[in-house]
C-alpha positions in Angstrom: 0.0 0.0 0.0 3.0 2.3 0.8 4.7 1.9 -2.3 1.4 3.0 -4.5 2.4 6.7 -3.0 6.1 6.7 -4.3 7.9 9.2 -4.2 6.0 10.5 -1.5 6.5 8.1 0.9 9.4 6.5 2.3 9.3 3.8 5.1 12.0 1.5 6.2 11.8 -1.8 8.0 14.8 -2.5 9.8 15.6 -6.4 11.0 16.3 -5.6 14.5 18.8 -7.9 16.3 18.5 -6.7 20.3 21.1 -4.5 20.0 20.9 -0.6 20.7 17.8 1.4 21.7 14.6 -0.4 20.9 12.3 0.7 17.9 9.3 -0.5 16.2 8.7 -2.4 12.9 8.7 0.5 10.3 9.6 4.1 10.5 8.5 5.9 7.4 7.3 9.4 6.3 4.9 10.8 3.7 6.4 14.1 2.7 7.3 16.2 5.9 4.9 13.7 8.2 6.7 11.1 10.3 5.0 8.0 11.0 5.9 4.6 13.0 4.2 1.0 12.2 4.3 -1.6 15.1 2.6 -5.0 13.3 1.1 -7.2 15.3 -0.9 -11.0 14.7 -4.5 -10.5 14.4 -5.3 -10.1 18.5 -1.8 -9.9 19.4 -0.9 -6.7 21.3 2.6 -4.8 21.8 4.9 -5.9 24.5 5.5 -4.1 27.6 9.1 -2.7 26.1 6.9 -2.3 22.6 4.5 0.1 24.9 7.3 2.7 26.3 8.6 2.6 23.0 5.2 3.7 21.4 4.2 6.1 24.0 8.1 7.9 24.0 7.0 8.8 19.8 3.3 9.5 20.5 4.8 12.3 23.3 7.1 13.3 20.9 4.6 14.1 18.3 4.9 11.2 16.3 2.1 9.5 15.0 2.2 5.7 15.7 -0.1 3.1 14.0 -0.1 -0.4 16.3 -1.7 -2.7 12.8 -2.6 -6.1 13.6 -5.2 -6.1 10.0 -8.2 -5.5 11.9 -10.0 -3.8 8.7 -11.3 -0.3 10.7 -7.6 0.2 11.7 -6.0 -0.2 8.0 -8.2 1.9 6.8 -7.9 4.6 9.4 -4.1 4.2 8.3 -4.9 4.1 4.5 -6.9 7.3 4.8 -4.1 8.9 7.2 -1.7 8.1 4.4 -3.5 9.4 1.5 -4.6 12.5 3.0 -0.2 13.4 3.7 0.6 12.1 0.5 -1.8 14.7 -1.4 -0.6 17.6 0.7 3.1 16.4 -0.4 1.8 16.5 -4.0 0.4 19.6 -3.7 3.6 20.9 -1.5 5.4 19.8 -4.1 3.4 21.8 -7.3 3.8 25.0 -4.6 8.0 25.2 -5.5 8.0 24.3 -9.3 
């Protein structure tokens, strides 16, 4: 879903290891918005560590999507995407 926004959106999925300060699955952005993507298993929840990870970017001002493919949640996300990717495109016709 991501990729039908390129070049407006870039995400990045790193394969964490254990090493360094903990993260979440993706960390992306959709012209000058920052986002986060936790995945979990339909039902599954984050972990504890998962938790203070999520609420450390949500106080930051970062907007974090927990998506475990319950349908109202994708689309909340879907509809979050599309709405930043057409104020990049339209950011974008402002400096030509």
């Amino acid at each position: 879903m991501l990729a039908s926004y390129d070049p407006y959106v870039y995400s990045h999925w790193p394969v964490l290891n254990g090493m360094g300060a903990p993260t979440l699955d993706c960390t992306g952005n959709v012209g000058r918005f920052v986002f986060y993507i936790e995945t979990k298993a339909p039902g599954e929840v984050p972990t504890p560590r998962q938790w203070i990870t999520i609420n450390r970017m949500r106080r930051s001002g970062a907007t974090v999507f927990v998506l475990d493919g319950d349908a109202i949640v994708m689309a909340e996300f879907a509809e979050w995407i599309r709405e930043r990717a057409e104020l990049a495109m339209e950011e974008e016709t402002m400096y030509e």
